[in-house]
DRENTORKOL-3810 file (N, C-alpha, C; in nm, 4 decimals):
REM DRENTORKOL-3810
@n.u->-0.6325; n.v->-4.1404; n.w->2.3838; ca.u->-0.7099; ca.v->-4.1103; ca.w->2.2637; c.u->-0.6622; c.v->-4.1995; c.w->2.1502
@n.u->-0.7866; n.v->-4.2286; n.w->2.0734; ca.u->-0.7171; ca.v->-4.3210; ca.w->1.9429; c.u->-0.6473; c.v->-4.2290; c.w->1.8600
@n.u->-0.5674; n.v->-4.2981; n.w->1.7743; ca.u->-0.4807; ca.v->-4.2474; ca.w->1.6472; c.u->-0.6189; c.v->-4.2185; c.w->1.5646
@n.u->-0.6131; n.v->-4.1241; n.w->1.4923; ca.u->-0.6615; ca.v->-4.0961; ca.w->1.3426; c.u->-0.6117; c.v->-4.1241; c.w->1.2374
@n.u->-0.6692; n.v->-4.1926; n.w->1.1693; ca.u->-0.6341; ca.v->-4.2710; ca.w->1.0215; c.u->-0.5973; c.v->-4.1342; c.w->0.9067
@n.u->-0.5035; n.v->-4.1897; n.w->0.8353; ca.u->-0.4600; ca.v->-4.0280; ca.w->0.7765; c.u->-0.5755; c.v->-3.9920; c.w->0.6442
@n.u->-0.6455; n.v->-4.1158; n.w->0.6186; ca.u->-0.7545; ca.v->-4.0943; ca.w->0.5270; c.u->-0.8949; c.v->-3.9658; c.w->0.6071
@n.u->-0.8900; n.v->-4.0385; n.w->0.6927; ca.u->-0.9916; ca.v->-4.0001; ca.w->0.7854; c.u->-0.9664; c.v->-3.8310; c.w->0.7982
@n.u->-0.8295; n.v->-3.8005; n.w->0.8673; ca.u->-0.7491; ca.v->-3.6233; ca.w->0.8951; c.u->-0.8116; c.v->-3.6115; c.w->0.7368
@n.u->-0.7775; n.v->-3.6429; n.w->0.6140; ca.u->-0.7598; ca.v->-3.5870; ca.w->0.5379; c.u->-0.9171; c.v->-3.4839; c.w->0.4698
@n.u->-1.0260; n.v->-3.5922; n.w->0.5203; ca.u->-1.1551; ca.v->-3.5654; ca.w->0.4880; c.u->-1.2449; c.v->-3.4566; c.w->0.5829
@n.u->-1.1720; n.v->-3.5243; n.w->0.6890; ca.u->-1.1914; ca.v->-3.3627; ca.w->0.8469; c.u->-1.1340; c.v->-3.2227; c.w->0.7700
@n.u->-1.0108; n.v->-3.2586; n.w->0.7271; ca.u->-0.9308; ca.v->-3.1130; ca.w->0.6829; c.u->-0.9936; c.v->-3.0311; c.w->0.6080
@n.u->-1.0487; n.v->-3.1566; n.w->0.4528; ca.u->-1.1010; ca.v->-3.0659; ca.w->0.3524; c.u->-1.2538; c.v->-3.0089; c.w->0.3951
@n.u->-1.3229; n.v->-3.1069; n.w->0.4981; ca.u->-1.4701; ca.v->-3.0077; ca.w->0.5249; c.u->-1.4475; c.v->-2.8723; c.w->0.5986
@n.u->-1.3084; n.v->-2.8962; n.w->0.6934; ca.u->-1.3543; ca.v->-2.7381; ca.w->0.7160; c.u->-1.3040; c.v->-2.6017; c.w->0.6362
@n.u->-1.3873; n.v->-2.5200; n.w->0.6398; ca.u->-1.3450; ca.v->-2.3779; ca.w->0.5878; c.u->-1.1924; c.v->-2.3118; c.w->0.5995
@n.u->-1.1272; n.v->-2.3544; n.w->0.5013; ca.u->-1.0042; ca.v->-2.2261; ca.w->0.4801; c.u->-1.0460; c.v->-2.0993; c.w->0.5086
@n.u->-0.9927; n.v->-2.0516; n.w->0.6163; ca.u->-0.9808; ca.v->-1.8794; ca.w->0.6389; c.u->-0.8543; c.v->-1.8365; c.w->0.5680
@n.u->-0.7751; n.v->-1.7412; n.w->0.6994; ca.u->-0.6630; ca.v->-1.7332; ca.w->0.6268; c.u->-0.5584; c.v->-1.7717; c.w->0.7086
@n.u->-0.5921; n.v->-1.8882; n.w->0.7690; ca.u->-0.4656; ca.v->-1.9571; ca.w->0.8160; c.u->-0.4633; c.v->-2.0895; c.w->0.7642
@n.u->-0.3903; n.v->-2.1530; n.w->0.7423; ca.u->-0.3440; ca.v->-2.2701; ca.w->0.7111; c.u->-0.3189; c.v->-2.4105; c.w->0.7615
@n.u->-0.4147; n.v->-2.4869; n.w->0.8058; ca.u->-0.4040; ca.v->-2.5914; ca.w->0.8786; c.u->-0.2950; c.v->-2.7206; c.w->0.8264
@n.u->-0.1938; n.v->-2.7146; n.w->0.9045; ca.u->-0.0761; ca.v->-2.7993; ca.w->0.8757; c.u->-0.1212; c.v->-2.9593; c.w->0.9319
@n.u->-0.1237; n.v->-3.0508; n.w->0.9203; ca.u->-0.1498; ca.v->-3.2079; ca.w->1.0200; c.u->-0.0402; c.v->-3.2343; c.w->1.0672
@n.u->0.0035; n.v->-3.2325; n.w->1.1766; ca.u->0.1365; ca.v->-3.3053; ca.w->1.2776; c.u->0.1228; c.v->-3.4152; c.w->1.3354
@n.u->0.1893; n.v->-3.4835; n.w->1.3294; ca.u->0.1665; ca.v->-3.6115; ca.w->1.4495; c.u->0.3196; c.v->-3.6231; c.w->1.5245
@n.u->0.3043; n.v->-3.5498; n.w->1.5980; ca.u->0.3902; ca.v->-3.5380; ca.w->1.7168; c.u->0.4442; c.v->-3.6233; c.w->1.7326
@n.u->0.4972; n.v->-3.6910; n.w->1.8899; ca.u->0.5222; ca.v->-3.8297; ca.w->1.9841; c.u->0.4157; c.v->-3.8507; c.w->2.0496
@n.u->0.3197; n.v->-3.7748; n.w->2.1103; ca.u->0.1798; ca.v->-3.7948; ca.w->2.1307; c.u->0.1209; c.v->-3.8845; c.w->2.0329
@n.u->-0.0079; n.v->-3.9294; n.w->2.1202; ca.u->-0.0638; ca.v->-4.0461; ca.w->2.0593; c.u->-0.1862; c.v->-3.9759; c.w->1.9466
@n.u->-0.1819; n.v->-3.8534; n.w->1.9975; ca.u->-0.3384; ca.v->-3.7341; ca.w->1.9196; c.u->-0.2482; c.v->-3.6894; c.w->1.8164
@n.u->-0.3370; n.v->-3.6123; n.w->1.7142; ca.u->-0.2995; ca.v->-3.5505; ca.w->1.6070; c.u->-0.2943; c.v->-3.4116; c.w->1.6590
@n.u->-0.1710; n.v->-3.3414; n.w->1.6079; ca.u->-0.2260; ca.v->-3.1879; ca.w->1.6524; c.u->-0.1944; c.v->-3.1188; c.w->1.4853
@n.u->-0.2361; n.v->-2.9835; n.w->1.5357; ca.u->-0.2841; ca.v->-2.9139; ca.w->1.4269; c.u->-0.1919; c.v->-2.7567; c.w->1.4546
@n.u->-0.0887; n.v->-2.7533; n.w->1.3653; ca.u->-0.0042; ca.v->-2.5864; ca.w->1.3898; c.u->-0.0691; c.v->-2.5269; c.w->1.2760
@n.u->-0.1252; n.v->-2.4263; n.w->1.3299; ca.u->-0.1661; ca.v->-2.2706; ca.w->1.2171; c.u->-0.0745; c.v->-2.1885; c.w->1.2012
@n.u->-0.0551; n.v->-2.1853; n.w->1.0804; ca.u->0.0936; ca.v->-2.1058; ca.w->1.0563; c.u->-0.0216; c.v->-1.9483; c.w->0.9672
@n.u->0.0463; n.v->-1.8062; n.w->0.9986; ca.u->-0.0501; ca.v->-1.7262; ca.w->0.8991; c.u->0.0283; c.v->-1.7283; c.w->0.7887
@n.u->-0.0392; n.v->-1.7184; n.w->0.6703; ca.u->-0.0527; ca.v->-1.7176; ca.w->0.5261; c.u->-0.0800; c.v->-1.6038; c.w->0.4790
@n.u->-0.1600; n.v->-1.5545; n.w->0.5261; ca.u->-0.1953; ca.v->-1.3761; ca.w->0.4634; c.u->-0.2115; c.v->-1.2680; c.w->0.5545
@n.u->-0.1240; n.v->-1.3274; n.w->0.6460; ca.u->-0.1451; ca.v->-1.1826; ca.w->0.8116; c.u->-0.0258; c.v->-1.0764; c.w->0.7575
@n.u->-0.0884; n.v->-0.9766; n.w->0.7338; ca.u->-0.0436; ca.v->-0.8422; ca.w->0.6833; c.u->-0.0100; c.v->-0.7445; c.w->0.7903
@n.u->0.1383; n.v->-0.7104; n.w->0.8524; ca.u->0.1384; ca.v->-0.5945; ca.w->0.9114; c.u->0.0745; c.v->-0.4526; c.w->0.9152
@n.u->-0.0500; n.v->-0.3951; n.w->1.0040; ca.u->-0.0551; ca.v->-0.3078; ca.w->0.9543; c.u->0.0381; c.v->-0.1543; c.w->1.0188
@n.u->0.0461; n.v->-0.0882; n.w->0.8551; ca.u->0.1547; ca.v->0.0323; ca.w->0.8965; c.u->0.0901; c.v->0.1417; c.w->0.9068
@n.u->-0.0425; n.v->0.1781; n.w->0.8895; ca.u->-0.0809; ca.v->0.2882; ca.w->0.9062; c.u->-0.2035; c.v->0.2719; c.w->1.0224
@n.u->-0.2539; n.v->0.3927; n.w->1.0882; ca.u->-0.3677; ca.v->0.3793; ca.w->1.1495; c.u->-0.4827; c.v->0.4688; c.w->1.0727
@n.u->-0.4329; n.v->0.5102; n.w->0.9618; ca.u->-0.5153; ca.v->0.5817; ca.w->0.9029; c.u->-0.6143; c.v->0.5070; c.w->0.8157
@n.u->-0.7540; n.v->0.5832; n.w->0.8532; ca.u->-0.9194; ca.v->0.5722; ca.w->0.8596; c.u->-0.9311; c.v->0.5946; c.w->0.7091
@n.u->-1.0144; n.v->0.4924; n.w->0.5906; ca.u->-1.0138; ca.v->0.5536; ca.w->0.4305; c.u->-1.1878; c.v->0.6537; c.w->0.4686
@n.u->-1.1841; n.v->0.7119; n.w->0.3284; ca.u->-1.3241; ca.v->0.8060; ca.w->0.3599; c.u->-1.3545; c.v->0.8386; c.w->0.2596
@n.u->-1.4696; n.v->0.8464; n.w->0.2020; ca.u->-1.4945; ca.v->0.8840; ca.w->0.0884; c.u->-1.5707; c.v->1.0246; c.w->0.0916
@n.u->-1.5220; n.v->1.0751; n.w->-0.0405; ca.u->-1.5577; ca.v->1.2369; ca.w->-0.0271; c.u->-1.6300; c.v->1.2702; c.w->-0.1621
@n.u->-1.7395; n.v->1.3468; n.w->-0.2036; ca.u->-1.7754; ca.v->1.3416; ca.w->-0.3049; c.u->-1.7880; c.v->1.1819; c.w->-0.4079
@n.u->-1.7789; n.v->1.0903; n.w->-0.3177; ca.u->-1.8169; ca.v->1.0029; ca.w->-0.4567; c.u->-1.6242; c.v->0.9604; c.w->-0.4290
@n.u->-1.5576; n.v->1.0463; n.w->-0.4077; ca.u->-1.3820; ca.v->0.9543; ca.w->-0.4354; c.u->-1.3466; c.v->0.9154; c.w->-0.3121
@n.u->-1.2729; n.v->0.7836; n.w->-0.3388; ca.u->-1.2169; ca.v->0.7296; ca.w->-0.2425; c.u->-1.0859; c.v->0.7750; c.w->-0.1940
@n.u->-1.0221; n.v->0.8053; n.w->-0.0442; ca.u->-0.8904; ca.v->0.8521; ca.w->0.0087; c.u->-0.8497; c.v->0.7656; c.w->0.0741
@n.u->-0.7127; n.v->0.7338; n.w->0.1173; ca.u->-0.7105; ca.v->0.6073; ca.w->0.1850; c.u->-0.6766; c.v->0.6859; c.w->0.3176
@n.u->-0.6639; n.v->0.8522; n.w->0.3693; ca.u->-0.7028; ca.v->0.8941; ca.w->0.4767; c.u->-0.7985; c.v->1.0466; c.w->0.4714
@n.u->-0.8042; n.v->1.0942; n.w->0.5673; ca.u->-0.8723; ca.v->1.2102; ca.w->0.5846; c.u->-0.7851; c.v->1.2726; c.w->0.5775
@n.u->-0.6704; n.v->1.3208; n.w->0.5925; ca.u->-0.5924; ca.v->1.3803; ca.w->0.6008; c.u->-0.5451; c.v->1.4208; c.w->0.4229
@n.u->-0.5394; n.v->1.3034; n.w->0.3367; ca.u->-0.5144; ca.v->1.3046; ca.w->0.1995; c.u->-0.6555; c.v->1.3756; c.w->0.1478
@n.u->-0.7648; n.v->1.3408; n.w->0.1941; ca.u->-0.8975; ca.v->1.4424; ca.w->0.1360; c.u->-0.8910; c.v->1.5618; c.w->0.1606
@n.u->-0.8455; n.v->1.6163; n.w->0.2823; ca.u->-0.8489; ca.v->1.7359; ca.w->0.3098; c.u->-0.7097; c.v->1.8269; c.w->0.2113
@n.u->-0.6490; n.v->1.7423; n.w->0.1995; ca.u->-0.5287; ca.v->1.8048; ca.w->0.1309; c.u->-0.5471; c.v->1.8098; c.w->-0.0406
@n.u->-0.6662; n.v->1.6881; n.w->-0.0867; ca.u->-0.7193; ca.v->1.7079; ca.w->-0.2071; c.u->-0.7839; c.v->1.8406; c.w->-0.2167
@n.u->-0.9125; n.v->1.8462; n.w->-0.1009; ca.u->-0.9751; ca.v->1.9315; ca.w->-0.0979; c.u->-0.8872; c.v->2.1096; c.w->-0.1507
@n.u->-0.8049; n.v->2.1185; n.w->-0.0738; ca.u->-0.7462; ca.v->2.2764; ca.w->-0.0303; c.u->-0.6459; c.v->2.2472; c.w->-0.2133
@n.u->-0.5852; n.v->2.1154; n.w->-0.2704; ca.u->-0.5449; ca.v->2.1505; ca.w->-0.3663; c.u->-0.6561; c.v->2.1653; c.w->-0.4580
@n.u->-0.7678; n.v->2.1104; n.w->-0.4819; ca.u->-0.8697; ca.v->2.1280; ca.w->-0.6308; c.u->-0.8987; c.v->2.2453; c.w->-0.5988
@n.u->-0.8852; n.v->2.3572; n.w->-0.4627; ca.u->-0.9574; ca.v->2.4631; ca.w->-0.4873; c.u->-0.8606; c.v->2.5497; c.w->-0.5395
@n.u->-0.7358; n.v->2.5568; n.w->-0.5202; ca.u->-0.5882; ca.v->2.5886; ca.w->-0.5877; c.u->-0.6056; c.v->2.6457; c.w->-0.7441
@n.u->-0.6362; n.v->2.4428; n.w->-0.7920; ca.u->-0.6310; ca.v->2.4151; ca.w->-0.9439; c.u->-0.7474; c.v->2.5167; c.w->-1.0291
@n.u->-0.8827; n.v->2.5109; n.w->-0.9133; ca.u->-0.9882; ca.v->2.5995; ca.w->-0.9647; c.u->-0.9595; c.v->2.7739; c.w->-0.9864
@n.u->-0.8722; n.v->2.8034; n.w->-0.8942; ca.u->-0.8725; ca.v->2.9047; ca.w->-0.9327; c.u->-0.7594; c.v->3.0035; c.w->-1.0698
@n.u->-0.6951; n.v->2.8336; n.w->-1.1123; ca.u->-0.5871; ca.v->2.9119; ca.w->-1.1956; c.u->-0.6668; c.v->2.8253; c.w->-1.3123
@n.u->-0.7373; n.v->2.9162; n.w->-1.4368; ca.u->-0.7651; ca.v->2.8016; ca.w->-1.5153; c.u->-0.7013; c.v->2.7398; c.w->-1.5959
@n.u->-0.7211; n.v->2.5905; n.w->-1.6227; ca.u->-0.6186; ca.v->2.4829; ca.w->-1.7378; c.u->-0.5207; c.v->2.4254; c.w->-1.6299
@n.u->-0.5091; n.v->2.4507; n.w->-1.5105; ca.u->-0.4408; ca.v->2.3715; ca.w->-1.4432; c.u->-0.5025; c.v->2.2384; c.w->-1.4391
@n.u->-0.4378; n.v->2.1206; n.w->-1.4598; ca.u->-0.5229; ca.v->1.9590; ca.w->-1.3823; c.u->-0.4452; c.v->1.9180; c.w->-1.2738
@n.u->-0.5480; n.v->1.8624; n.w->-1.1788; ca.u->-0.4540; ca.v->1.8143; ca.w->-1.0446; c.u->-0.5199; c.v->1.6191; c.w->-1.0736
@n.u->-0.4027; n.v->1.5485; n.w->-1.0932; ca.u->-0.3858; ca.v->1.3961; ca.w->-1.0942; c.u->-0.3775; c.v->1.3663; c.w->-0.9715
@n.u->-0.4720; n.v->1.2463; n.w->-0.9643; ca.u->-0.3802; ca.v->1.1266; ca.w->-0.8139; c.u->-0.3230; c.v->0.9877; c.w->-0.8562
@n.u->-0.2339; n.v->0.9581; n.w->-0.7300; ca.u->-0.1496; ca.v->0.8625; ca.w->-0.7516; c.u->-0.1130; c.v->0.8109; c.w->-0.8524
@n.u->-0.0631; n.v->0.9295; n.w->-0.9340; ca.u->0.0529; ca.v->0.9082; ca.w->-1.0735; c.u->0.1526; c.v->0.7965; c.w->-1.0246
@n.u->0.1646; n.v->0.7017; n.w->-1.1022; ca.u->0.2986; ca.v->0.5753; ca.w->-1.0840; c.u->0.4101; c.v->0.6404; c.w->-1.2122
@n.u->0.5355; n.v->0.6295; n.w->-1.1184; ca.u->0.6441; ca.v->0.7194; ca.w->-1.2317; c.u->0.7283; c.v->0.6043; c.w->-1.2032
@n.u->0.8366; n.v->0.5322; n.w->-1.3229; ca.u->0.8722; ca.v->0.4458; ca.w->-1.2761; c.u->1.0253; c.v->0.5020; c.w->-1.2849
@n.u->1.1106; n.v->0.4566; n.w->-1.1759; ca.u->1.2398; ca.v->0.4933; ca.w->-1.1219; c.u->1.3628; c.v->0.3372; c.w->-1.1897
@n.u->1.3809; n.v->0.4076; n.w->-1.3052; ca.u->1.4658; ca.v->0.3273; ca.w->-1.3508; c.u->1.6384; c.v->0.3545; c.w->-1.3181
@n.u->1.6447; n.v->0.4415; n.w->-1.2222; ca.u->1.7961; ca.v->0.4797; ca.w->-1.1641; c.u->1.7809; c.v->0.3044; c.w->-1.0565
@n.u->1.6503; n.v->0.3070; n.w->-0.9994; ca.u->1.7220; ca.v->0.1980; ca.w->-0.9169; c.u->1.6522; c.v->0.0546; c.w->-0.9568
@n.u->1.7016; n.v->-0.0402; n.w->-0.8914; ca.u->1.7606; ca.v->-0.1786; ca.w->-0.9966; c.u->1.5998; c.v->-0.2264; c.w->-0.9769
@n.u->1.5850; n.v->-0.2852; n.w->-1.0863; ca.u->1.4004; ca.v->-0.3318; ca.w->-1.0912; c.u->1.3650; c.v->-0.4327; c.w->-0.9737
@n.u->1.2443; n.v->-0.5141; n.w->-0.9780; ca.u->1.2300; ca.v->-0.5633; ca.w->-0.8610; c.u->1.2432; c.v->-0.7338; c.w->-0.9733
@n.u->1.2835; n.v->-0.8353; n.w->-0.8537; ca.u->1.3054; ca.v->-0.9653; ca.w->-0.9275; c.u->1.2213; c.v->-0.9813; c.w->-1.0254
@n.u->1.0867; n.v->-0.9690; n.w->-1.0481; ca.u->1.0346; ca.v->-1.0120; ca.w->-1.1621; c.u->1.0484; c.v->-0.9168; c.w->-1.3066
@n.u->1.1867; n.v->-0.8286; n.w->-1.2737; ca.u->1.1986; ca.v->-0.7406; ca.w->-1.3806; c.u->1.1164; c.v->-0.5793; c.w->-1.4052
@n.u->1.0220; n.v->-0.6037; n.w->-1.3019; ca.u->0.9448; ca.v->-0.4671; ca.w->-1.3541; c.u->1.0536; c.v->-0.3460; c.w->-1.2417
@n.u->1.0406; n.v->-0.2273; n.w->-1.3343; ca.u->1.0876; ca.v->-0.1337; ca.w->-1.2822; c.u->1.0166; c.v->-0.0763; c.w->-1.1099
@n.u->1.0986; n.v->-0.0320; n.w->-1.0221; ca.u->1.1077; ca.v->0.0231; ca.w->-0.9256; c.u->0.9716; c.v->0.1634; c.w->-0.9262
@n.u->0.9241; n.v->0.1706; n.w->-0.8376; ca.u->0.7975; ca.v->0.3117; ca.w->-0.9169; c.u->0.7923; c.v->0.3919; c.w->-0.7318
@n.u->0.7541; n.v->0.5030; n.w->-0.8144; ca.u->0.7169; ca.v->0.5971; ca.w->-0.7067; c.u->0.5441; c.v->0.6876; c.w->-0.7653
@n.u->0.4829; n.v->0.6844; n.w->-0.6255; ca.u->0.3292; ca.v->0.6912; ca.w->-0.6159; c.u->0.2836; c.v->0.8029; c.w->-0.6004
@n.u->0.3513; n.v->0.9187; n.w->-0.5899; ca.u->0.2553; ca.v->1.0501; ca.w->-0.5112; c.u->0.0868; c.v->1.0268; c.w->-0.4793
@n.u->0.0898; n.v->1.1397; n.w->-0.3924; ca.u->-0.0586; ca.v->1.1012; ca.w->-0.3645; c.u->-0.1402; c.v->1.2600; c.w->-0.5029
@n.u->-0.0430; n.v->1.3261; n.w->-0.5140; ca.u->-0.1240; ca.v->1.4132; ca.w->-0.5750; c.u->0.0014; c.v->1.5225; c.w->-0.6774
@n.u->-0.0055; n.v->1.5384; n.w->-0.8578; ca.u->0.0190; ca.v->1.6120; ca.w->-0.9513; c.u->0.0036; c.v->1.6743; c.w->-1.0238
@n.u->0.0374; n.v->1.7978; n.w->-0.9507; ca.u->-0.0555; ca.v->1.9512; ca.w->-1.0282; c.u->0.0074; c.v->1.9589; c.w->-1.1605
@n.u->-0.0591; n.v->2.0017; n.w->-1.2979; ca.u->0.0294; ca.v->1.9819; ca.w->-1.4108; c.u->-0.0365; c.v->2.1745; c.w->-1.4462
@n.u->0.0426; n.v->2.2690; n.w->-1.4552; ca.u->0.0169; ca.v->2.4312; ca.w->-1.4505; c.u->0.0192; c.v->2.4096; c.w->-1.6129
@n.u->-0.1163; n.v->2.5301; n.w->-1.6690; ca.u->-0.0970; ca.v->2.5539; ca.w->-1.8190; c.u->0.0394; c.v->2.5511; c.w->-1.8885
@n.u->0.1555; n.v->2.6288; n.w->-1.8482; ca.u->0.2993; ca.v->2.6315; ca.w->-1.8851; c.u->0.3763; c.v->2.5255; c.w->-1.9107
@n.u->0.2708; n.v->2.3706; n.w->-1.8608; ca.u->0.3609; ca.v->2.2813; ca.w->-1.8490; c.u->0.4975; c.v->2.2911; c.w->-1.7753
@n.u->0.4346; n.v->2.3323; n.w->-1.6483; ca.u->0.5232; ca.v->2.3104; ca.w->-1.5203; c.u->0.4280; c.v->2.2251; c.w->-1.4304
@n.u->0.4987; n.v->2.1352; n.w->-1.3161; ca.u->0.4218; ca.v->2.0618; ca.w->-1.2794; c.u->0.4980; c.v->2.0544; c.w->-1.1321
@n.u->0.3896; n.v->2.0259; n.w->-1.0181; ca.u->0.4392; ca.v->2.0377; ca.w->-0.9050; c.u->0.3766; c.v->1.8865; c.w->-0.8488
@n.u->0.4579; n.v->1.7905; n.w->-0.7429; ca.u->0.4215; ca.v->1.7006; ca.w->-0.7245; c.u->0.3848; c.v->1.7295; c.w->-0.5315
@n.u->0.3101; n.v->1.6431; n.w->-0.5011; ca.u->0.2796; ca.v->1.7098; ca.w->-0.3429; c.u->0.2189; c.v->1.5449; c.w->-0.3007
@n.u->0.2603; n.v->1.5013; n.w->-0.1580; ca.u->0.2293; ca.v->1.4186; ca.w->-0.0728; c.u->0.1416; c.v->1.4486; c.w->0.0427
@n.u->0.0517; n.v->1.3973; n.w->0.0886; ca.u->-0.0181; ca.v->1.4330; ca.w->0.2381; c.u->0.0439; c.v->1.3045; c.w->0.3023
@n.u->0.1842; n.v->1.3765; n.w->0.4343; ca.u->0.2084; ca.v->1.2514; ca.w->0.4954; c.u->0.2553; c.v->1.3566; c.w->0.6151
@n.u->0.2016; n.v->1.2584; n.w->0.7143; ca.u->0.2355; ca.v->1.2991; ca.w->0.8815; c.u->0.4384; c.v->1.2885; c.w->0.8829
@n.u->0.4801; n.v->1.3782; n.w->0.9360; ca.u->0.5687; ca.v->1.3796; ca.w->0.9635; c.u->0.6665; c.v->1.1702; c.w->1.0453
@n.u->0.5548; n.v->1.1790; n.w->1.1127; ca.u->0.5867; ca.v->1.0600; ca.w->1.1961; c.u->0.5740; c.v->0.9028; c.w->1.1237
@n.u->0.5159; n.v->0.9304; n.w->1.0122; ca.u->0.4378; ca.v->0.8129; ca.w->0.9842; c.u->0.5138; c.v->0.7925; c.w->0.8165
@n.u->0.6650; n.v->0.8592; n.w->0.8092; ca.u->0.7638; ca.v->0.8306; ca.w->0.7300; c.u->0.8246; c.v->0.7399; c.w->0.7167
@n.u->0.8802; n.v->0.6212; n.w->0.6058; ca.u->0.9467; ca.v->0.5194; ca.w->0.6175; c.u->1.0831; c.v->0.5124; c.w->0.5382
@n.u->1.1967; n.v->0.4023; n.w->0.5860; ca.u->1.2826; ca.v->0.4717; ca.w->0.5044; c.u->1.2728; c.v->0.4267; c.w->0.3761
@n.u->1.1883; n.v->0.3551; n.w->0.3658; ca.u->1.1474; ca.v->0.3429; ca.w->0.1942; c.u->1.0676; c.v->0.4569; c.w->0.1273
@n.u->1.0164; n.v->0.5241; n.w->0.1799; ca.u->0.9546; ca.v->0.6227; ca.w->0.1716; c.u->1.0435; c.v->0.7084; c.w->0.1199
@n.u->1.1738; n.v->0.7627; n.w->0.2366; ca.u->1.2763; ca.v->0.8468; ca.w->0.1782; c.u->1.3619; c.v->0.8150; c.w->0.0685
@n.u->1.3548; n.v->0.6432; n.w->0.0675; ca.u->1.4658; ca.v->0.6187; ca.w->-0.0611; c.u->1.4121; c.v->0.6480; c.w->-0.1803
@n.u->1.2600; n.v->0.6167; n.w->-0.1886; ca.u->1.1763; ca.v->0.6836; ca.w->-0.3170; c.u->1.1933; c.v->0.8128; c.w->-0.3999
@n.u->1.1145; n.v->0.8677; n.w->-0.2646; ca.u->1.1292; ca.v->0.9867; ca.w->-0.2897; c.u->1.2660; c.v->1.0970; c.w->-0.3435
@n.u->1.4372; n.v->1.0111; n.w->-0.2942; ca.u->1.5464; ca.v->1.0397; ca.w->-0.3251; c.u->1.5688; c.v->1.0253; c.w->-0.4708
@n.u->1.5077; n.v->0.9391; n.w->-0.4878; ca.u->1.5269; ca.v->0.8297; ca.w->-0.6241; c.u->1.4765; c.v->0.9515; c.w->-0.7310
@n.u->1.3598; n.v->0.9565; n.w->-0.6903; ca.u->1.1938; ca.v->1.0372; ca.w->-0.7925; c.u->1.2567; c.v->1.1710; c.w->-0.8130
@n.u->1.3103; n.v->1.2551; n.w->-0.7174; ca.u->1.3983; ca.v->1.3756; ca.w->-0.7147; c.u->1.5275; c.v->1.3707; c.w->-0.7975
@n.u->1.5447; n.v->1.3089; n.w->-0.7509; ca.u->1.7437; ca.v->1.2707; ca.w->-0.8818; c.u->1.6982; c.v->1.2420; c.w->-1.0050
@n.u->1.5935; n.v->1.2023; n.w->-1.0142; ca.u->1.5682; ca.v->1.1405; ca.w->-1.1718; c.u->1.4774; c.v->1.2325; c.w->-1.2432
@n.u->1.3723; n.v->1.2891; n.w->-1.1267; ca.u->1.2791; ca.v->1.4038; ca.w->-1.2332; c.u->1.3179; c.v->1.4756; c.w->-1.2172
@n.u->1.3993; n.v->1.5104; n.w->-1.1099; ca.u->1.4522; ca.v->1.6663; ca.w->-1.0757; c.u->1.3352; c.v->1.7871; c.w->-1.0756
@n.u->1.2391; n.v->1.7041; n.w->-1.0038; ca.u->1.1486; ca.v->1.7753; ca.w->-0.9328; c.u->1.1114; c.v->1.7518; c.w->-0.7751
@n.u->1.1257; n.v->1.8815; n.w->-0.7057; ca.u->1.1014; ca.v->1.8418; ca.w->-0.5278; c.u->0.9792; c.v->1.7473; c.w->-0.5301
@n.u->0.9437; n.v->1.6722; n.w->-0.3999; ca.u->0.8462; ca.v->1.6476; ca.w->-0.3812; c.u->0.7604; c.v->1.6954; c.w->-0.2553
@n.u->0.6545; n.v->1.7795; n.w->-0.1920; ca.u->0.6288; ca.v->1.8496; ca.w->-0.1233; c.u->0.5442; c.v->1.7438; c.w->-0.0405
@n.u->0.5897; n.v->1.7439; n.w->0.0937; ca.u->0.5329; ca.v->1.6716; ca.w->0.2118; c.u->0.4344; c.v->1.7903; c.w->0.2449
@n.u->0.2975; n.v->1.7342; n.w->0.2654; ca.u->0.1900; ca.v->1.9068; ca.w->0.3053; c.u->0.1159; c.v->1.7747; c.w->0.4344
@n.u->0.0740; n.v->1.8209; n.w->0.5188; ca.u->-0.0170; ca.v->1.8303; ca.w->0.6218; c.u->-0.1657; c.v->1.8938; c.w->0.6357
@n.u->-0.2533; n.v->1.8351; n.w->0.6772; ca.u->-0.3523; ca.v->1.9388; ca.w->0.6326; c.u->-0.4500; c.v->1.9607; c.w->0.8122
END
């Protein structure tokens, strides 16, 4: 096979479509050009959980809707209670992240009771815990000194 002129690779490269891999140009010891795809934006995924929308809101599982569900009927029946989602609380016990911003913890759901007492609650499978998950949550507890309730639904 002939060599390819590097003007030539360069004009092949830019017509085709960027996905999300990254076309590198090599020229080996071979006489051909080859081409290594390295991924650029291949994202592990950690959950198998399905998003769903319920009334108009988005959940990122069924399991978190159903657990919305059984809490708004909770909140309805005590009145002046509000139930929040994914409150960001930021955890300044532990050391910020390189670009300086503070460390944060997410609940999926924060009941705030007329008395101004407030209960925080997660919908998470037992199995599907990480230990970042637990260091959070250690963190969010020492610092608000409020439990955080793992519920299942």
């Amino acid at each position: 096979m002939p060599r390819i002129k590097a003007a030539d690779l360069e004009s092949l490269l830019k017509k085709q479509k960027p996905a999300t891999l990254s076309e590198i140009p090599y020229s080996g010891p071979a006489t051909e050009v080859k081409r290594i795809l390295t991924p650029t934006t291949a994202r592990v995924k950690w959950s198998a959980a399905k998003p769903c929308v319920i009334n108009g809101r988005a959940f990122a599982s069924k399991m978190e809707a159903r657990v919305f569900e059984r809490l708004s009927m909770e909140c309805a029946a005590v009145p002046g209670t509000r139930l929040f989602l994914h409150v960001r609380f930021p955890l300044l016990s532990l050391q910020p992240a390189p670009n300086g911003a503070p460390m944060t913890f997410c609940p999926d759901f924060v009941i705030v009771y007329p008395d101004n007492q407030w209960r925080v609650v997660d919908a998470k499978h037992p199995s599907r815990v990480s230990r970042d998950w637990r260091r959070g949550k250690a963190a969010f507890e020492a610092e608000y000194r409020v439990a955080v309730e793992e519920v299942q639904a």
